[in-house]
PDB file as gemmi writes it, atoms N, CA and C in Angstrom:
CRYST1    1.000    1.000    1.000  90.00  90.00  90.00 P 1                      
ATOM      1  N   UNK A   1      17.039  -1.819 -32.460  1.00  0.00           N  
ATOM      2  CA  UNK A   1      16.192  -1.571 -31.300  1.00  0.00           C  
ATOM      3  C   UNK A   1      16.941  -0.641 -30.349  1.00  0.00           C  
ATOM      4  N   UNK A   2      16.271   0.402 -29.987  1.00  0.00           N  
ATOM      5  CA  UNK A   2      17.150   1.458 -29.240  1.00  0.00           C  
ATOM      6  C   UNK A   2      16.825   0.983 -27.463  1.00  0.00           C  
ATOM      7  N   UNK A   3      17.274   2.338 -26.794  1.00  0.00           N  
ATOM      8  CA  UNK A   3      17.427   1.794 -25.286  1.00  0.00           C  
ATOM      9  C   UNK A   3      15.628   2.178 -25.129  1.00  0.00           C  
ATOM     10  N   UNK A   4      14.770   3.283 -25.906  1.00  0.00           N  
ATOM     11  CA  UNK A   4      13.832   3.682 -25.522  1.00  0.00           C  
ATOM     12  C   UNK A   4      12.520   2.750 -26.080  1.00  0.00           C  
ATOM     13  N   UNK A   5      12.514   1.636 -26.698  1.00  0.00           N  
ATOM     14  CA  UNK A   5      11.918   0.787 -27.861  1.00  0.00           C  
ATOM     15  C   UNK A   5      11.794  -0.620 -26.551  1.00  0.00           C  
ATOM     16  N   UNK A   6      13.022  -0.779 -25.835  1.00  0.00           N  
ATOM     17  CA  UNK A   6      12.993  -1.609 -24.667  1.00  0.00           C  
ATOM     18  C   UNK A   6      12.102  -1.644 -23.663  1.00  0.00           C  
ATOM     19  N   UNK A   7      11.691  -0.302 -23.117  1.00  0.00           N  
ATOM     20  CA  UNK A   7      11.133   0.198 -22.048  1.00  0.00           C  
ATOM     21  C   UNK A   7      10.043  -0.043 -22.209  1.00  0.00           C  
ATOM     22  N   UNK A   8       9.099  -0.587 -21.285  1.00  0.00           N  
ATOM     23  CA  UNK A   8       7.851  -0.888 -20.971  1.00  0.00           C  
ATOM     24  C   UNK A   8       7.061   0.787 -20.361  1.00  0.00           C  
ATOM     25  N   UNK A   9       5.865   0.888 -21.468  1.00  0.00           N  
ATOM     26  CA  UNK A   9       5.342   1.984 -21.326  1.00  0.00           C  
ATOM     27  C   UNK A   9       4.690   1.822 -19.953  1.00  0.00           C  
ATOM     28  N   UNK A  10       4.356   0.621 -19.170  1.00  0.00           N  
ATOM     29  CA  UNK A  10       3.252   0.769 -17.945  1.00  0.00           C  
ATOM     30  C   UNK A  10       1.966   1.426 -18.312  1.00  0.00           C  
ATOM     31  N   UNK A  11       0.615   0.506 -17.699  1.00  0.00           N  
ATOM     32  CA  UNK A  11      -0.551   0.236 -18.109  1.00  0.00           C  
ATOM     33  C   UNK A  11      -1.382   2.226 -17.320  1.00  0.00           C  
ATOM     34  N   UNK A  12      -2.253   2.810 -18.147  1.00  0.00           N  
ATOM     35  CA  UNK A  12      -2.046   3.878 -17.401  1.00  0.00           C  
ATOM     36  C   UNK A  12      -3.743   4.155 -17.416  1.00  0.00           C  
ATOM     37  N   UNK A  13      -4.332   4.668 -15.890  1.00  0.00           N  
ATOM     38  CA  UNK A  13      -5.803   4.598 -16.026  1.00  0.00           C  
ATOM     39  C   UNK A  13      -6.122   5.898 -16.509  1.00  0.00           C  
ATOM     40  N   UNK A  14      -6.770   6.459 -17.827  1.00  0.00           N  
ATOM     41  CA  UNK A  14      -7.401   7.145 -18.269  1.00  0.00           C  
ATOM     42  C   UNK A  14      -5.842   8.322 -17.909  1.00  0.00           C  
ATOM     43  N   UNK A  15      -5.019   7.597 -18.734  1.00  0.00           N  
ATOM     44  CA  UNK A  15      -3.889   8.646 -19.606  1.00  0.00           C  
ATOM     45  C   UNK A  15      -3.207   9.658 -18.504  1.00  0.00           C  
ATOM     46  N   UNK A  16      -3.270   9.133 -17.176  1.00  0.00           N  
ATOM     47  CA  UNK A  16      -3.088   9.939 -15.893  1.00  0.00           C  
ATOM     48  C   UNK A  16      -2.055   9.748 -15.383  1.00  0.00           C  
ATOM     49  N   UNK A  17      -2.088   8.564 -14.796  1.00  0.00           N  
ATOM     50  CA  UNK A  17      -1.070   7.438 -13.871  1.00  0.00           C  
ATOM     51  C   UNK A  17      -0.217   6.652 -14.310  1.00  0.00           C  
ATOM     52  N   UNK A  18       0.648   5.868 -14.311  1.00  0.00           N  
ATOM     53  CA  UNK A  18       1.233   4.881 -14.774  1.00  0.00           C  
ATOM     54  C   UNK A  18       0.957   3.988 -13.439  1.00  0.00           C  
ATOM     55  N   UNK A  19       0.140   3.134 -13.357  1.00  0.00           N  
ATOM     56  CA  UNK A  19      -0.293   2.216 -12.474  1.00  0.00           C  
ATOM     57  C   UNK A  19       0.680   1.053 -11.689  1.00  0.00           C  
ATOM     58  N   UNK A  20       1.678   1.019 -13.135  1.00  0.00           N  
ATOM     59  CA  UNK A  20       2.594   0.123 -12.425  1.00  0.00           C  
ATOM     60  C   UNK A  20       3.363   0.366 -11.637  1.00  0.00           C  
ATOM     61  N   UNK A  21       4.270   1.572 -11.806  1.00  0.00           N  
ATOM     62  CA  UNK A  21       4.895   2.090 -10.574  1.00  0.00           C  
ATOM     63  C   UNK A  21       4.134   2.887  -9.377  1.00  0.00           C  
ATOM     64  N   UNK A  22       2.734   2.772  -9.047  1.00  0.00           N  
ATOM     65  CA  UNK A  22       2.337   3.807  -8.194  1.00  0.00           C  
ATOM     66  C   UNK A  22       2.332   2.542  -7.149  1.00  0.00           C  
ATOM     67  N   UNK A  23       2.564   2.668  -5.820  1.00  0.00           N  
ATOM     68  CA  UNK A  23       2.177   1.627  -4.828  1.00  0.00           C  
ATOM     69  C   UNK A  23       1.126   1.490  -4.618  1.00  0.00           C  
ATOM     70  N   UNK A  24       0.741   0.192  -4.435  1.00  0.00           N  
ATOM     71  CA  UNK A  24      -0.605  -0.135  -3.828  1.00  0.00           C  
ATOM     72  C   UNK A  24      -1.754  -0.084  -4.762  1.00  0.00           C  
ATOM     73  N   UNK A  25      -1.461   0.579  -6.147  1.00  0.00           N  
ATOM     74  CA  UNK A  25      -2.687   0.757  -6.992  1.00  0.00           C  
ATOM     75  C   UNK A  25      -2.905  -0.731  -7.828  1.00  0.00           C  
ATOM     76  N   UNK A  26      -2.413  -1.260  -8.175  1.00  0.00           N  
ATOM     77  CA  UNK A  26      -2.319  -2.610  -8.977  1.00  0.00           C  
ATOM     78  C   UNK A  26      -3.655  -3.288  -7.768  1.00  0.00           C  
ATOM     79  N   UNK A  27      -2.648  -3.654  -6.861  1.00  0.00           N  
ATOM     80  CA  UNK A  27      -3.216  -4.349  -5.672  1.00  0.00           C  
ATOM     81  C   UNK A  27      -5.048  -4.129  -5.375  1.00  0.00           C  
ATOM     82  N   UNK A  28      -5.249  -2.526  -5.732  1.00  0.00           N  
ATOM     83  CA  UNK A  28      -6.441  -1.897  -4.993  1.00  0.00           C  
ATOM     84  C   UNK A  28      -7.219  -2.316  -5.997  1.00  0.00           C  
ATOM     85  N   UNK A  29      -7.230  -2.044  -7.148  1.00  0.00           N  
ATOM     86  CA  UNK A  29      -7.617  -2.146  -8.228  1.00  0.00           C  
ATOM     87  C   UNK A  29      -7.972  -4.109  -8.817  1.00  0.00           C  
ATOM     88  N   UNK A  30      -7.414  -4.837  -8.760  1.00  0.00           N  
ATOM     89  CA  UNK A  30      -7.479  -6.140  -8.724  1.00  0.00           C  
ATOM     90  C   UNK A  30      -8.547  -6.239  -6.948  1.00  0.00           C  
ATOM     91  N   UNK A  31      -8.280  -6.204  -5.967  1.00  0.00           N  
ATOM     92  CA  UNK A  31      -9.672  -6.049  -4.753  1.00  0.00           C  
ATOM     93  C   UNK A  31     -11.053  -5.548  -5.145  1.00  0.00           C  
ATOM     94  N   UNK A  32     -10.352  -4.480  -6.069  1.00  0.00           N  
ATOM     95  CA  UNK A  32     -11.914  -3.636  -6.394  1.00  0.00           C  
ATOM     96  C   UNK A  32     -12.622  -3.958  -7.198  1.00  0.00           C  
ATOM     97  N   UNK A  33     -12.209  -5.350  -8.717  1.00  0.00           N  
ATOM     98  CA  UNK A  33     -12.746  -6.354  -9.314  1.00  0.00           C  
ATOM     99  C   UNK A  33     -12.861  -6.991  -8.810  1.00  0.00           C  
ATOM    100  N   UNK A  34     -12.836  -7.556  -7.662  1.00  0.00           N  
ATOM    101  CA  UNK A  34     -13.447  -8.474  -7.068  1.00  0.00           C  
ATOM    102  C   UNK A  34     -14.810  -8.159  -6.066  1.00  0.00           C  
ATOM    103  N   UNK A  35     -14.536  -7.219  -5.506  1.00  0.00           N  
ATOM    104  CA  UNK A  35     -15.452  -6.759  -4.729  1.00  0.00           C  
ATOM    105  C   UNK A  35     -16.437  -6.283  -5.648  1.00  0.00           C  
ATOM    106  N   UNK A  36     -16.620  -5.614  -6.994  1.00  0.00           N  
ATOM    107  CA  UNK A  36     -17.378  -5.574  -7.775  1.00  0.00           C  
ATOM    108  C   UNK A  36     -18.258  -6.880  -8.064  1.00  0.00           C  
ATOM    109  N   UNK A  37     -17.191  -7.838  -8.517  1.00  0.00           N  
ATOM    110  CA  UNK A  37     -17.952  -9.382  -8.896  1.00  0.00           C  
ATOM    111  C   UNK A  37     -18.917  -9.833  -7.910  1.00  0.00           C  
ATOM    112  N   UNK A  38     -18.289  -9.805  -7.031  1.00  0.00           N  
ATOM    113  CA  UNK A  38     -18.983 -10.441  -5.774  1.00  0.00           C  
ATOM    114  C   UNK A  38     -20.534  -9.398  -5.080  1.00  0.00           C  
ATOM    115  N   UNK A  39     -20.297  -8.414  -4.817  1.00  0.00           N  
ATOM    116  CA  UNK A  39     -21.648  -7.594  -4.480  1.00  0.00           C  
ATOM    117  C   UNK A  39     -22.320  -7.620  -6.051  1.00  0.00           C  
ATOM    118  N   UNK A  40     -22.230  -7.227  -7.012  1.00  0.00           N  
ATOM    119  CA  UNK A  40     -23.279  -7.326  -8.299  1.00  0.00           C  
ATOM    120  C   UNK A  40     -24.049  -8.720  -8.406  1.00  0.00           C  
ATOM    121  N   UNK A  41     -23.012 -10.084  -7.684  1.00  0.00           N  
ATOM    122  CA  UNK A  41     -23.477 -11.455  -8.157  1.00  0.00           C  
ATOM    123  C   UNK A  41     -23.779 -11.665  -7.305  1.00  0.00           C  
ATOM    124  N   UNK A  42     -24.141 -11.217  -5.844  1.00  0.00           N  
ATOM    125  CA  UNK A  42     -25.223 -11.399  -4.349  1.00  0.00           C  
ATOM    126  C   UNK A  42     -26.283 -10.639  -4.575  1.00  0.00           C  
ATOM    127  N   UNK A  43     -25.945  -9.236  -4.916  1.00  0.00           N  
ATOM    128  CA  UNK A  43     -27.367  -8.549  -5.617  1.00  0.00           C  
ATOM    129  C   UNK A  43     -28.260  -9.186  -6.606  1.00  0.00           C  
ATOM    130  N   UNK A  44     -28.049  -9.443  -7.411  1.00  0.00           N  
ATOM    131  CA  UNK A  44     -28.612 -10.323  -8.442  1.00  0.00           C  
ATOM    132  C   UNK A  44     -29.009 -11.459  -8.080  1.00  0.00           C  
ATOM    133  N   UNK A  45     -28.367 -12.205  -7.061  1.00  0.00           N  
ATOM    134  CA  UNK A  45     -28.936 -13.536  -6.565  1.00  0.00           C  
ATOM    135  C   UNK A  45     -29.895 -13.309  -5.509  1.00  0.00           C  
ATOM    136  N   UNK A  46     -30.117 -12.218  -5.111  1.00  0.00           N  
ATOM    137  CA  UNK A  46     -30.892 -11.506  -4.246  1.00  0.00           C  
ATOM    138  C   UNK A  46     -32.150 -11.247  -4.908  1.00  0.00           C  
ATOM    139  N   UNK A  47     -31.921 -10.362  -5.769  1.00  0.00           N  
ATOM    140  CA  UNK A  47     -33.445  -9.790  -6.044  1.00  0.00           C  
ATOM    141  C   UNK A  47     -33.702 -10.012  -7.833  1.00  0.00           C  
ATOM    142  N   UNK A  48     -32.746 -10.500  -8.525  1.00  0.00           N  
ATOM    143  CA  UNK A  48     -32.878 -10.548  -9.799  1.00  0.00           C  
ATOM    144  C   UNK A  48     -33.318  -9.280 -10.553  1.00  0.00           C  
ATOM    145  N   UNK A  49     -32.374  -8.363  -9.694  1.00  0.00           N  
ATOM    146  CA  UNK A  49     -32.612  -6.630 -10.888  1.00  0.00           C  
ATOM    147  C   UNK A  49     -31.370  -6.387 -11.537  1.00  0.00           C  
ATOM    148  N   UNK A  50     -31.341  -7.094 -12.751  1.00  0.00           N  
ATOM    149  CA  UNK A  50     -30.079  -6.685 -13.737  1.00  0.00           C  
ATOM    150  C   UNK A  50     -29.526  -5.522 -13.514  1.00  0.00           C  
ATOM    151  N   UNK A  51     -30.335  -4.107 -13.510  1.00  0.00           N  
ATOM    152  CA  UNK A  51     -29.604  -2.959 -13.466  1.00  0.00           C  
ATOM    153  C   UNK A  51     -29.124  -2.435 -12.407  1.00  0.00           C  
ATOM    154  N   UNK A  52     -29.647  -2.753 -11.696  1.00  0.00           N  
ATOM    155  CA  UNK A  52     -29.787  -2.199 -10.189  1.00  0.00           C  
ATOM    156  C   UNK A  52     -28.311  -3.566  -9.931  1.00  0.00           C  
ATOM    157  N   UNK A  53     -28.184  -4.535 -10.098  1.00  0.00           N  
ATOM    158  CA  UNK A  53     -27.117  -5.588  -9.513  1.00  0.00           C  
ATOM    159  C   UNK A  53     -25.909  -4.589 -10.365  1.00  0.00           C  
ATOM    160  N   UNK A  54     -26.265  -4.094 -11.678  1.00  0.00           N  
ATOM    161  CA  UNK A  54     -24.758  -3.386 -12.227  1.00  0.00           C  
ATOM    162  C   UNK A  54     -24.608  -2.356 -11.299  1.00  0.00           C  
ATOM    163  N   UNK A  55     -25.298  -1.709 -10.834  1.00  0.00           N  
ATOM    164  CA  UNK A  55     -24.961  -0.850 -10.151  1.00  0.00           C  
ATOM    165  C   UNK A  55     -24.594  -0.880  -8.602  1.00  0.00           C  
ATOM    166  N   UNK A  56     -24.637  -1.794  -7.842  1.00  0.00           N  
ATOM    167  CA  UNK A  56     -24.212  -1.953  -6.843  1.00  0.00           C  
ATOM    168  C   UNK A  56     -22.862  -2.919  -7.601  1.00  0.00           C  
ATOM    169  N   UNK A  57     -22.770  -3.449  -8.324  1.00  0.00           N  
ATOM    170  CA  UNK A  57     -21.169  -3.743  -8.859  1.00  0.00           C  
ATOM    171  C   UNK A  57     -20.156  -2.946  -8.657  1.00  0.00           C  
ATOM    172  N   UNK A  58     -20.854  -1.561  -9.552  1.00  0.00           N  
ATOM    173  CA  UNK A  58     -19.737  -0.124  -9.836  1.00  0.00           C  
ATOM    174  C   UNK A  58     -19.409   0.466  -8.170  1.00  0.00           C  
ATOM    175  N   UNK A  59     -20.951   0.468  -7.054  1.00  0.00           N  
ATOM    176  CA  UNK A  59     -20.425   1.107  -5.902  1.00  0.00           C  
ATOM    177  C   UNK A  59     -19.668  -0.101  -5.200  1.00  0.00           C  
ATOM    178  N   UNK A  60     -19.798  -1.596  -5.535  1.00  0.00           N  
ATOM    179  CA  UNK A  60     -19.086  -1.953  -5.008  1.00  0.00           C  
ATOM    180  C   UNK A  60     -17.534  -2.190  -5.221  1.00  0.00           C  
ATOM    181  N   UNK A  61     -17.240  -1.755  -6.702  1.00  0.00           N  
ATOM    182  CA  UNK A  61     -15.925  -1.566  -7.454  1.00  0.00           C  
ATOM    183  C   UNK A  61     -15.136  -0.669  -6.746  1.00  0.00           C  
ATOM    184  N   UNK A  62     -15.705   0.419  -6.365  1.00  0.00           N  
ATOM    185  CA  UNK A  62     -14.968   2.012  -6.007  1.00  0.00           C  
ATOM    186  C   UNK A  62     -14.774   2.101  -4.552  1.00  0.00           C  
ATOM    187  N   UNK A  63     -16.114   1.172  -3.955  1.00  0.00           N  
ATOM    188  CA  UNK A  63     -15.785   1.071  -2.306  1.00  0.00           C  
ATOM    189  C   UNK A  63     -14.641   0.457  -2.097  1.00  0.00           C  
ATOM    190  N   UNK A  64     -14.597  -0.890  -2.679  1.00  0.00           N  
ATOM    191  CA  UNK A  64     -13.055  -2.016  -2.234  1.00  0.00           C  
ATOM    192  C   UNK A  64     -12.005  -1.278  -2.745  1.00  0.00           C  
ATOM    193  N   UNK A  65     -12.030  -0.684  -3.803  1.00  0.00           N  
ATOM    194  CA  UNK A  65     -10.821  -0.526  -4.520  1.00  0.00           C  
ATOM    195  C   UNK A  65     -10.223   1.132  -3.734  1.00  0.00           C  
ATOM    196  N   UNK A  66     -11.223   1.982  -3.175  1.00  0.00           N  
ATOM    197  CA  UNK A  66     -10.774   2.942  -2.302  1.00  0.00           C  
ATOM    198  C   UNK A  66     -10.668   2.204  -0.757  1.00  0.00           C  
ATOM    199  N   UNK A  67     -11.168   1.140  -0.214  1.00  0.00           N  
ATOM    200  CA  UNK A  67     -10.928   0.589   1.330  1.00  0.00           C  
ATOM    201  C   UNK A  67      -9.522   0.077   0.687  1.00  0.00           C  
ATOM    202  N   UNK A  68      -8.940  -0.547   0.027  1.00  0.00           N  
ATOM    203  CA  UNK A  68      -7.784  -1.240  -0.182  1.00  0.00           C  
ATOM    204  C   UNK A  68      -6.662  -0.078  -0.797  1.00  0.00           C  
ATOM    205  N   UNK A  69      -7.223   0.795  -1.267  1.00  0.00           N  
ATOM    206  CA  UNK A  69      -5.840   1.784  -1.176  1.00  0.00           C  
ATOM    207  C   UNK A  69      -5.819   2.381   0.023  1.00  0.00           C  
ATOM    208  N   UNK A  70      -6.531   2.957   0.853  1.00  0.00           N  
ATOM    209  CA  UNK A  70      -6.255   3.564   1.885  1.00  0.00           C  
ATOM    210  C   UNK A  70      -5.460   3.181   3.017  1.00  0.00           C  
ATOM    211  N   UNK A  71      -6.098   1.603   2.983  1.00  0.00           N  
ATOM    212  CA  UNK A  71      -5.310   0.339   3.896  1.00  0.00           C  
ATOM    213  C   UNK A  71      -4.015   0.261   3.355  1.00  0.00           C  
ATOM    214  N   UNK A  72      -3.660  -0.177   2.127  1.00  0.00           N  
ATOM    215  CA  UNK A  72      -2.736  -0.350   2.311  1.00  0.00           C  
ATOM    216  C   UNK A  72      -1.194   0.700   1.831  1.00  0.00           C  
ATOM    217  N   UNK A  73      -1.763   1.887   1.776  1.00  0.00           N  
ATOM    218  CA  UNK A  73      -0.768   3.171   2.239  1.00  0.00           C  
ATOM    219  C   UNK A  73      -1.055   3.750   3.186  1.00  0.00           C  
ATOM    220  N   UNK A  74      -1.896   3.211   4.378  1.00  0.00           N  
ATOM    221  CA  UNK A  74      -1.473   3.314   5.760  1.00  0.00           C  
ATOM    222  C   UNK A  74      -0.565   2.600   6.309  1.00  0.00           C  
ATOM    223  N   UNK A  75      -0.593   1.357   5.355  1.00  0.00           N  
ATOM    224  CA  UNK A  75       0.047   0.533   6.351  1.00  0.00           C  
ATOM    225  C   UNK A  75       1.622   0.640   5.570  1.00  0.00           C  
ATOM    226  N   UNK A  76       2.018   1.305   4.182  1.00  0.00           N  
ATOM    227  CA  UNK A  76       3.340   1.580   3.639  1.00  0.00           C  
ATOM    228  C   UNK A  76       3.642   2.955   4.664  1.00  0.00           C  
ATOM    229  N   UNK A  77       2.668   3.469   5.299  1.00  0.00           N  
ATOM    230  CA  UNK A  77       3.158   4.980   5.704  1.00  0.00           C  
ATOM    231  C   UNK A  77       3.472   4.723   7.280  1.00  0.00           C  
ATOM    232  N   UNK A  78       3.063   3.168   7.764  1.00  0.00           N  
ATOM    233  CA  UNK A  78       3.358   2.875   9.433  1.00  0.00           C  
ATOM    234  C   UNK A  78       4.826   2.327   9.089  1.00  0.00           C  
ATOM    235  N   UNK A  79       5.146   1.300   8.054  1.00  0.00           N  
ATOM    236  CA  UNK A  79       6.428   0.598   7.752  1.00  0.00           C  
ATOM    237  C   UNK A  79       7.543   1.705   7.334  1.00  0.00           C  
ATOM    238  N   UNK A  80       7.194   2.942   6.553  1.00  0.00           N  
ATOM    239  CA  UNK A  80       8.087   3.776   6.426  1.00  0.00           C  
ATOM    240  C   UNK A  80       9.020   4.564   7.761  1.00  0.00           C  
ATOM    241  N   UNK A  81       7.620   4.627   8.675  1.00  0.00           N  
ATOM    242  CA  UNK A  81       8.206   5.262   9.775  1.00  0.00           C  
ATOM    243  C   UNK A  81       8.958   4.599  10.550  1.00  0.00           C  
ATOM    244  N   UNK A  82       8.614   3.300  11.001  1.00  0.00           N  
ATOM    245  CA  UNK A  82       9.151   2.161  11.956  1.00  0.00           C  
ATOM    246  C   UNK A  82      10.524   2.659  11.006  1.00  0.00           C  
ATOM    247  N   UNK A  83      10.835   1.787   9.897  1.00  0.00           N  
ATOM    248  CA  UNK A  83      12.329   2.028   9.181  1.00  0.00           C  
ATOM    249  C   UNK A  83      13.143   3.045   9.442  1.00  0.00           C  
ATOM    250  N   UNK A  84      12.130   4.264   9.190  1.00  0.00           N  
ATOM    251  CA  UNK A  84      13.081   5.487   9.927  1.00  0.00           C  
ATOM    252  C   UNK A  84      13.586   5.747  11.138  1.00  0.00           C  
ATOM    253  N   UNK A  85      12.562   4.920  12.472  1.00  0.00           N  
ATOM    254  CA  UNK A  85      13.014   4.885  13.420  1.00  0.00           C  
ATOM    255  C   UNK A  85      14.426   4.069  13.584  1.00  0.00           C  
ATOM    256  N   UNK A  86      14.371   2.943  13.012  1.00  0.00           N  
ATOM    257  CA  UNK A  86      15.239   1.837  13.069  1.00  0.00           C  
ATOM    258  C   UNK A  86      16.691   2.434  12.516  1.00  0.00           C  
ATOM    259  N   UNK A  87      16.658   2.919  11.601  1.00  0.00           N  
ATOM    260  CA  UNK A  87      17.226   3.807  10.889  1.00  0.00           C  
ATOM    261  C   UNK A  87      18.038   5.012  11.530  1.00  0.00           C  
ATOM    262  N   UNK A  88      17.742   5.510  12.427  1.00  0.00           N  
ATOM    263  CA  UNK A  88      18.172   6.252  13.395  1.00  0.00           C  
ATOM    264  C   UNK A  88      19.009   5.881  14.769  1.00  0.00           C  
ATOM    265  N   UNK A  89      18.091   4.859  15.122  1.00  0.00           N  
ATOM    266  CA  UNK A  89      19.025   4.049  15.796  1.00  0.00           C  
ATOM    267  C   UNK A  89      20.090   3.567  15.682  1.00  0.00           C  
ATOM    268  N   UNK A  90      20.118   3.128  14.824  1.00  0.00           N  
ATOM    269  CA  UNK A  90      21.220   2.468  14.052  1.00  0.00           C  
ATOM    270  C   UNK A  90      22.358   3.454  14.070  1.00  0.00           C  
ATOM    271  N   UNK A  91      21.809   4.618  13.428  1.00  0.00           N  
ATOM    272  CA  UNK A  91      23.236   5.872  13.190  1.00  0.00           C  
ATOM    273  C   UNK A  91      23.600   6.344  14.660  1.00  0.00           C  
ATOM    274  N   UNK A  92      22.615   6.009  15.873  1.00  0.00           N  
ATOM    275  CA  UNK A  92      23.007   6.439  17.168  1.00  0.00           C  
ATOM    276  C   UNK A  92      23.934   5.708  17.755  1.00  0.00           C  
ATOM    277  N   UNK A  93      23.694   4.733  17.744  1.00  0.00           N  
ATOM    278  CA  UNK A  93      24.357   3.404  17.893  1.00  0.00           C  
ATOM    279  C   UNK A  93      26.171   3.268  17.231  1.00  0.00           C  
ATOM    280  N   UNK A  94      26.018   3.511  16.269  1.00  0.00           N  
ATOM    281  CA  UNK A  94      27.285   3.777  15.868  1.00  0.00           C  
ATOM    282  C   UNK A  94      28.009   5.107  16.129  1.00  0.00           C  
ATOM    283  N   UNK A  95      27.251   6.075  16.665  1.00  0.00           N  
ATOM    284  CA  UNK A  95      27.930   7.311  16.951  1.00  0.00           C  
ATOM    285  C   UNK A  95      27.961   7.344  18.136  1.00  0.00           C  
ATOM    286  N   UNK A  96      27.237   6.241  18.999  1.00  0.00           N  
ATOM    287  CA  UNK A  96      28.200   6.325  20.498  1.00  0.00           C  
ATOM    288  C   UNK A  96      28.061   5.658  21.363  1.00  0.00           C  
ATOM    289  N   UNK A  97      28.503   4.457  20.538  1.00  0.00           N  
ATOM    290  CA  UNK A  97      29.518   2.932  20.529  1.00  0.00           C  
ATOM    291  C   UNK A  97      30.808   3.514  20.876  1.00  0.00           C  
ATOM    292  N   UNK A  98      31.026   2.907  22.077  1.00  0.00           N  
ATOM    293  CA  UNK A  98      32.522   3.386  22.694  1.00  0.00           C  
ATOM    294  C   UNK A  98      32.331   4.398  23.656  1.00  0.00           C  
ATOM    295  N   UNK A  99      31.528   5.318  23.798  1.00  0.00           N  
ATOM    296  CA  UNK A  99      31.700   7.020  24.243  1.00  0.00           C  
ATOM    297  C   UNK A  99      30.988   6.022  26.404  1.00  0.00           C  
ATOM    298  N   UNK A 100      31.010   7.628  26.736  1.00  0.00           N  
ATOM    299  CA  UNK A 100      30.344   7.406  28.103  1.00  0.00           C  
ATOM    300  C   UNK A 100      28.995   7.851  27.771  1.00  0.00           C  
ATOM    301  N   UNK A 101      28.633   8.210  26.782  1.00  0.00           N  
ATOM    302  CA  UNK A 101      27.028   7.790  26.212  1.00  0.00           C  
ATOM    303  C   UNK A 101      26.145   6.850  26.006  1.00  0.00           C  
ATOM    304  N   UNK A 102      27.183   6.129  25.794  1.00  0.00           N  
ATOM    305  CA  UNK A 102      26.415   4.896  25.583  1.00  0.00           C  
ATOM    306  C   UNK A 102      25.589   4.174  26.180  1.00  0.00           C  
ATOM    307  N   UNK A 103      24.244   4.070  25.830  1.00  0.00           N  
ATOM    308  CA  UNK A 103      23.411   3.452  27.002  1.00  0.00           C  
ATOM    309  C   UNK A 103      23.458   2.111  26.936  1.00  0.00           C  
ATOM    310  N   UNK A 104      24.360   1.036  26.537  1.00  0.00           N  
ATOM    311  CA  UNK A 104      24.511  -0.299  26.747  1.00  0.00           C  
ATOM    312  C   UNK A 104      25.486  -0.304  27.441  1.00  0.00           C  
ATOM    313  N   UNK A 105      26.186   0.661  28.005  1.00  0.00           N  
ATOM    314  CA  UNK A 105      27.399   0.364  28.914  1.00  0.00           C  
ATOM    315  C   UNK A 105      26.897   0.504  30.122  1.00  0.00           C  
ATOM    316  N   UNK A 106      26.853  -0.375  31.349  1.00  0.00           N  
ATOM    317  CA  UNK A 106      26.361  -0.206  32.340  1.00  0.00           C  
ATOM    318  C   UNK A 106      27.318   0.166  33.078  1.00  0.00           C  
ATOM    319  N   UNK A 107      27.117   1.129  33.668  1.00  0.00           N  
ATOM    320  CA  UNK A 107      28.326   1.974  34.663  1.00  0.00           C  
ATOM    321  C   UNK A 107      28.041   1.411  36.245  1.00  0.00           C  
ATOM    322  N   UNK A 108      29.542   1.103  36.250  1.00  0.00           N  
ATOM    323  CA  UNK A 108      29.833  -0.006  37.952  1.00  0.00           C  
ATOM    324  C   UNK A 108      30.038   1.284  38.594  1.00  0.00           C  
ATOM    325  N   UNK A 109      29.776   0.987  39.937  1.00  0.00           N  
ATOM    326  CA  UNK A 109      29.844   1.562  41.294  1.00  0.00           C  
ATOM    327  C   UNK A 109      28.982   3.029  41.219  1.00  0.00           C  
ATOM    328  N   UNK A 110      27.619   3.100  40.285  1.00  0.00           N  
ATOM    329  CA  UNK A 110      27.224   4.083  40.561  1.00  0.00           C  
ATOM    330  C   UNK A 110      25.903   3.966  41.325  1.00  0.00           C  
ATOM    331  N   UNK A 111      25.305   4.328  41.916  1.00  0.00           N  
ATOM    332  CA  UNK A 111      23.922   3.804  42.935  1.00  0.00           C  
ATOM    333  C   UNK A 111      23.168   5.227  42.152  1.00  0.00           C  
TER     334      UNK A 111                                                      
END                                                                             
């Protein structure tokens, strides 16, 4: 068994993506079967139109599964930034720790 025989190919939608490493797509995609299940099986309990319930399934497949990616790489693209902020700080902080820069040093006798 070689090192390449080990490796997990990852599940890929229509020979494009590799789903497993993309963020947030697993996630969107599992919402968007659900949100499918659920609007096709209120439609149908609604009006009893087989075709018409598949088809509000599929728009309801593509709606959740695009509201849940968007959400949640907004919300990887708000956490990225905060980090970077934090991240910066941090390197400020250590570059002037000690100095008369420092804005945690409160300077006596100045009005």
């Amino acid at each position: 068994m070689t090192e390449e025989d080990g490796k997990s190919q990852g599940m890929k939608v229509m020979g494009i993506h590799d789903i497993q490493n993309t963020p947030c797509a697993r996630e969107s995609i599992l919402h968007g079967a659900g949100g499918s299940l659920v609007a096709g099986l209120v439609h149908f309990l609604a009006t009893s139109r087989v075709k018409r319930s598949f088809d509000v399934g599929v728009a309801g497949f593509m709606l959740t599964t695009l509201g849940s990616w968007f959400y949640c790489r907004y919300n990887n693209a708000k956490l990225r930034v905060q980090q970077r902020m934090i991240q910066d700080g941090i390197k400020n902080k250590v570059i002037y720790e000690g100095t008369n820069l420092d804005p945690t040093q409160k300077k006596s006798g100045d009005l």
